[in-house]
N, C-alpha and C positions, 0 to 999 in steps of 0.2 A: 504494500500500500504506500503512496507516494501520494502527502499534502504538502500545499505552500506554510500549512500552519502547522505541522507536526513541531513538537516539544522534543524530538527522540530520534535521533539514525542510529539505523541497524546495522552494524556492519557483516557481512554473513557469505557464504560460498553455497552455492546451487548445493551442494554434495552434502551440506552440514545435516547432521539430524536435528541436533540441540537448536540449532537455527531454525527448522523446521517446525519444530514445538512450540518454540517461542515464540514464533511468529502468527501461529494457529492461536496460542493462548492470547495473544494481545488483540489479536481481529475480535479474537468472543468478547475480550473483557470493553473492544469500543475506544481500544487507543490507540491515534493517531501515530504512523511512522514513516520516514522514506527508509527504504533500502537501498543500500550500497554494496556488489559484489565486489570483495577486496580482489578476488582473479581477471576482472574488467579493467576495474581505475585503480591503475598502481599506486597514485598519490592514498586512496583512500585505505590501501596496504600499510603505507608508513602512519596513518594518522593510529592504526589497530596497533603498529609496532609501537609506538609512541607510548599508548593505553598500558600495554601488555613486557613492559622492560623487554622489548626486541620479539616477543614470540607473536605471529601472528593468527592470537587464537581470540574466534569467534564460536558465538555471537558474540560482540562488542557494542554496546550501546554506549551513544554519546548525547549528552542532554545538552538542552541550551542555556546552561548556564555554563557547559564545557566539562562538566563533572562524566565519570564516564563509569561503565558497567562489564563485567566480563561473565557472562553465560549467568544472569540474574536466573532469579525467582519472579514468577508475577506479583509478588507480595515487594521482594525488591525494588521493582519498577515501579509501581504504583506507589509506595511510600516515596521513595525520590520525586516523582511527578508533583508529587502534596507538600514538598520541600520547595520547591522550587516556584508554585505554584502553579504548574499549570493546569 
């Protein structure tokens, strides 16, 4: 799912299972996200490196406040979301 108003990038690979989940669990829960395939856009590779001290492991969630997430909980998500306010 990809909005101009999403609070949340996913960063994630077609292949991921966890990413797969996650992404099922946030469509049911009504949360807005863009995805990003780190194997597409190399820059968004270095942004998961950046997240993850060099490993580029997804899921990766980056909020707009710039705080970021590695392979959350929807409880995780959704509290960060309520932090930030959105």
């Amino acid at each position: 799912m990809t909005t101009a108003t999403a609070a949340v990038t996913m960063y994630s690979t077609p292949w991921c299972g966890y990413c797969k989940r996650l992404k099922r669990q946030m469509l049911d829960a009504g949360i807005a996200f863009d995805e990003i395939d780190i194997e597409q856009e190399p820059a968004a590779a270095q942004v998961v490196e950046e997240a993850n001290h060099g490993n580029q492991t997804v899921p990766t969630l980056v909020f707009a406040d710039g705080t970021a997430l590695t392979n959350p909980s929807l409880a995780q998500i959704t509290d960060r979301l309520a932090t930030i306010g959105s």
